[in-house]
C-alpha positions in Angstrom: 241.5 161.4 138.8 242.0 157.6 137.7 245.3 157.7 139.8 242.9 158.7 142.5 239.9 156.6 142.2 242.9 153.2 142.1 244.7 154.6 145.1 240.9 155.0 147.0 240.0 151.2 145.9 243.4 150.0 147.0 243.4 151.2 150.6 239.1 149.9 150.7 240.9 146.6 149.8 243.5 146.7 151.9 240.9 147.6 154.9 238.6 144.7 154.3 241.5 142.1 153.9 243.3 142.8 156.9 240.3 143.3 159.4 241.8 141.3 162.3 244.5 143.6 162.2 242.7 146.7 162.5 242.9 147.2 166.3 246.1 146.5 168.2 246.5 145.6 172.0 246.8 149.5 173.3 243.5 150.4 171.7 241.7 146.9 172.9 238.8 147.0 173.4 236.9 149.8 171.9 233.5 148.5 171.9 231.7 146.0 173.9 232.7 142.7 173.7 230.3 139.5 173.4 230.9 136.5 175.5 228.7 133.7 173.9 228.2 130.8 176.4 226.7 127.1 175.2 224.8 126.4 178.2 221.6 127.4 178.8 219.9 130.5 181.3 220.8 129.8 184.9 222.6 126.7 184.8 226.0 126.6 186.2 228.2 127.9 183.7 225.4 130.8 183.1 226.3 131.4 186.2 230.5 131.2 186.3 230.2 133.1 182.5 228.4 136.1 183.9 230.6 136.1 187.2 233.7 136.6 185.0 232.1 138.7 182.8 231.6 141.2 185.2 235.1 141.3 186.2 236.7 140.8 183.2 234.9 143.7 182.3 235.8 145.9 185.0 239.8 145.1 184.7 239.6 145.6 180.2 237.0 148.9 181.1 234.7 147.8 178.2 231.4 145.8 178.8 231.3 141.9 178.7 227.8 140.7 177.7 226.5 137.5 177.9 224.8 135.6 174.9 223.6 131.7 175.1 223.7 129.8 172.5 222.5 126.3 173.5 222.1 122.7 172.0 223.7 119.5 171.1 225.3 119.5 174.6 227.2 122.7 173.9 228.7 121.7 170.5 226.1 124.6 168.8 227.1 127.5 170.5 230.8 126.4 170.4 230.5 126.1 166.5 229.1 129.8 166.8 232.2 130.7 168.5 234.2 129.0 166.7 233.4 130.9 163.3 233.2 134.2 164.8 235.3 136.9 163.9 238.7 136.6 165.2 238.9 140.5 166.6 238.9 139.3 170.1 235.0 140.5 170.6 233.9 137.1 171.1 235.3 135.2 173.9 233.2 131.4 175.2 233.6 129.6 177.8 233.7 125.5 177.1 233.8 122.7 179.5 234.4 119.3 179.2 231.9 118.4 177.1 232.3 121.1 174.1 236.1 120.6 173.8 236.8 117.3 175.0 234.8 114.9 174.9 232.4 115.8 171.6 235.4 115.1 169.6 235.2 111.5 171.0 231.7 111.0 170.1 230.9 113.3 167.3 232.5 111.4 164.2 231.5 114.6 162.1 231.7 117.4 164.5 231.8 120.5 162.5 234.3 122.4 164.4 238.3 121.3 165.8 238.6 121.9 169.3 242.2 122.6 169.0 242.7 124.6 165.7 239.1 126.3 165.3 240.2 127.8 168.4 242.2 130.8 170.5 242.6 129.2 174.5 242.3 132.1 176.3 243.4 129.9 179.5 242.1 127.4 182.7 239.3 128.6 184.4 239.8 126.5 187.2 238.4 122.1 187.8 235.5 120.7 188.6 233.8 117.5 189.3 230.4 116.0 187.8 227.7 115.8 190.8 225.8 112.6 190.9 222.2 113.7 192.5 218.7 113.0 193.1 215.3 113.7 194.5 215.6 114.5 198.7 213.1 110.8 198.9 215.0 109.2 196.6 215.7 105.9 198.8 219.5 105.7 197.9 221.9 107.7 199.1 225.3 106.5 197.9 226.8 104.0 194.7 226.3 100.8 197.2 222.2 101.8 197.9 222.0 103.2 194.2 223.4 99.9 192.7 221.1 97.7 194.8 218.2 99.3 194.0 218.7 99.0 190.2 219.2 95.3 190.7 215.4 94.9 192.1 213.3 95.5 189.2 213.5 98.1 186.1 216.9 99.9 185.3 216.8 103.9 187.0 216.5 106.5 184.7 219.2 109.1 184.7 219.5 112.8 183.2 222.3 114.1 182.0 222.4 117.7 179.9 222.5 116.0 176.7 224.3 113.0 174.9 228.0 113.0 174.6 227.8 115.2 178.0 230.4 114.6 180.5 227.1 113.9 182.6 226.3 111.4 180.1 229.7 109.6 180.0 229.9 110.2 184.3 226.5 107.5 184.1 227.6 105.2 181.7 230.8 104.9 183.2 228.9 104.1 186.4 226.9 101.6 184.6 230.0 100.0 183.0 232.7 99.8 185.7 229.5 99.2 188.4 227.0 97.2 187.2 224.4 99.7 188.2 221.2 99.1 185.7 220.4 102.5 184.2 219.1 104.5 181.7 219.5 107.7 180.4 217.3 110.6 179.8 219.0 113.4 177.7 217.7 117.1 179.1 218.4 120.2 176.8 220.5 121.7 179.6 221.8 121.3 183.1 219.3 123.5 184.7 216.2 122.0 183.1 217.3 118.7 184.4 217.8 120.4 188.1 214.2 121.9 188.0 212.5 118.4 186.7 214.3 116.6 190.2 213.2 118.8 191.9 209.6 118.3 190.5 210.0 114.9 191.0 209.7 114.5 187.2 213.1 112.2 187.2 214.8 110.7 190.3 218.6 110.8 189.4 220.6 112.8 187.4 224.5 114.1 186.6 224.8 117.5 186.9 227.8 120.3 186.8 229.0 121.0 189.9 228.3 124.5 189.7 224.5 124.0 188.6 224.3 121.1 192.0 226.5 122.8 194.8 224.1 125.2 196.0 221.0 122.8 195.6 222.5 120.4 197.6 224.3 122.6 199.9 219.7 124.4 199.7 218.4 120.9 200.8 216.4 120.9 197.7 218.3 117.6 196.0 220.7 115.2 197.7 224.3 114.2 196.5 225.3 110.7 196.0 228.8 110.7 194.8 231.1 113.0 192.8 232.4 111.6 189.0 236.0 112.8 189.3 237.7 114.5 192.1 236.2 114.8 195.8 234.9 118.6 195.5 236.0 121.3 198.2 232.9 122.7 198.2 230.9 119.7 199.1 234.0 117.5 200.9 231.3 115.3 202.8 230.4 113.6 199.2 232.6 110.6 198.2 233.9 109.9 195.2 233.3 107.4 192.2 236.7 106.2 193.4 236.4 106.3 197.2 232.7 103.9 196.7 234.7 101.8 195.1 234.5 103.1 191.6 237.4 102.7 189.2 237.7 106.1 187.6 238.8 109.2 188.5 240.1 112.8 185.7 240.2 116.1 186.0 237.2 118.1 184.3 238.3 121.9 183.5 236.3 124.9 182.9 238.6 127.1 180.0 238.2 130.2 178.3 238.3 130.7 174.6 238.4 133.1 171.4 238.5 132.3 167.4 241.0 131.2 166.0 243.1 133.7 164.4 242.7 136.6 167.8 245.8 138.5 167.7 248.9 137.7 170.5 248.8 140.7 172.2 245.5 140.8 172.1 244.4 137.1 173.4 247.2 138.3 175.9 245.4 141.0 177.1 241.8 138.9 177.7 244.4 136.5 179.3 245.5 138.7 181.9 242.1 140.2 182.9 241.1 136.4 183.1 243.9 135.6 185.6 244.2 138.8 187.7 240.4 138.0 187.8 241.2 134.9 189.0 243.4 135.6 192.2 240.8 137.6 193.6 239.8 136.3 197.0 236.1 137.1 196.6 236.2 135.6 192.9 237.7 132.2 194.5 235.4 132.2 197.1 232.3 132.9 194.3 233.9 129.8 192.3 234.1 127.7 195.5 230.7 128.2 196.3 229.7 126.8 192.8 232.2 123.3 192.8 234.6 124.9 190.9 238.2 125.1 192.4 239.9 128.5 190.5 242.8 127.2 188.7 244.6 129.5 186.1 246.5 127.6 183.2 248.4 129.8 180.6 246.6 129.2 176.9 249.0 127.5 175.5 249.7 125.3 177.8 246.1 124.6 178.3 245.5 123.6 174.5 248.3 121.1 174.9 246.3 119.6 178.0 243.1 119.7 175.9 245.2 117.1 173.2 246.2 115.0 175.5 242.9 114.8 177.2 240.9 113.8 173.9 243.0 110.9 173.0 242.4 109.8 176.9 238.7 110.2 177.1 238.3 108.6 173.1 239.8 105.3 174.8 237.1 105.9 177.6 234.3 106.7 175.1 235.0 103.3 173.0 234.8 101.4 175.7 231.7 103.1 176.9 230.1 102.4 173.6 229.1 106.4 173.5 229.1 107.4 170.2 226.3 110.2 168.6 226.2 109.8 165.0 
């Protein structure tokens, strides 16, 4: 009996300590699986999480459900994320802002972009939209710059300090001399409804939360922080109105640290056979985002690189959130 009762408490043991490798590849997933995205109810990468999550879910035959977790420009939900178990039932999606650029500006962020995290792979790139209010009287860098010049500096919104909206206006204000000031929202779609109130006049917004505003009629685009965008090609960039600056800005998927090979594998496929759909790339168009599938690895080496660039670009932007 004591043989037993030691034999019984060794295998309970041996149960809890290995839980991460309970489940292998061929029997993932077994139960629903939890995407937990730092952005807030409607906003654009609400809308790109649940998008994929439908497919993803379709191509692994268990259900992907969406959870938000917003705050501190992302960094809150990414945290949760980050400590979540490592079973490959919690996937996130990050953008610039939660894997990039926090670590540049948060001197005590409480997670490591790179080892507090599985990369999954590149959802595709994006650009930052510069917009504002339809009777808003500029309508490009040149009329926004001159109108900051004729009396109090404009007011800008971005989704939160540290944001790549954030860093997309004080890059402006650096490199352009344009007079502003910034107003942090507690998300990108809050800031979208206020213009459109007329509560704020400019703001930086996601591509994906902008695009179908703009393309609506119910805001107008000035300019594009980063790359022209396909799916508004009419709006110059920073660059093209004579603004020194132009980076990439990725959308990428991620799990805990600590998600099984085979298994991060697996989410890894669904996520790029999901990915070469034509209806899927048109979807991603259609929200500013150009579909653009990066292996994981080869996506957290990007990632590296990328924060040492955009620290430089932080320092000399003088954005720091302490």
């Amino acid at each position: 009996m004591k043989l037993r009762v030691t034999m019984l408490s060794l295998l309970a043991f041996a149960s809890v300590a290995c839980p991460a490798h309970a489940e292998d590849a061929a029997d993932y997933p077994s139960k629903k699986i939890k995407m937990l995205l730092p952005f807030g109810a409607g906003g654009g990468g609400d809308v790109l999480g649940r998008l994929l999550a439908d497919r993803m879910s379709k191509r692994l035959g268990q259900t992907i459900y969406v959870e938000n977790r917003t705050g501190a420009a992302g960094t809150i939900g990414a945290q949760q994320a980050a400590t979540s178990p490592p079973d490959g039932y919690t996937i996130t999606i990050g953008g610039m802002t939660t894997h990039v650029l926090a670590p540049a500006v948060y001197p005590n962020l409480p997670y490591d972009p790179i080892k507090d995290f599985t990369t999954i792979g590149r959802i595709g790139t994006s650009s930052i939209l510069l917009i504002a209010a339809k009777d808003f009287s500029a309508n490009d860098l040149r009329g926004l710059t001159e109108l900051s010049k004729k009396g109090e500096p404009i007011q800008y919104g971005s989704w939160g300090v540290g944001s790549t909206g954030h860093f997309c206006g004080e890059i402006l204000s650096q490199k352009a001399g344009v007079r502003l000031q910034h107003v942090p929202f507690s998300g990108a779609a809050k800031l979208a409804n206020d213009l459109m109130g007329g509560h704020v006049s400019v703001g930086l917004v996601d591509m994906a939360t902008g695009t179908p505003l703009v393309k609506d009629g119910k805001l107008k685009a000035l300019a594009v922080c980063g790359g022209r965008s396909p799916s508004l090609p009419e709006v110059a960039s920073y660059k093209e109105q004579g603004v020194d600056f132009e980076r990439s800005l990725s959308w990428v998927m991620y799990a805990p640290a600590g998600v099984p090979a085979s298994v991060a594998q697996k989410i890894s496929g669904a996520l790029k056979e999901s990915l070469a759909e034509a209806d899927i790339v048109e979807k991603l168009l259609a929200l500013g985002i150009s579909a653009d599938f990066i292996a994981g690895d080869q996506q957290r080496d990007i990632n590296a690189r990328d924060i040492e660039a955009w620290k430089k670009v932080a320092s000399d932007a003088k954005i720091e959130v302490k």
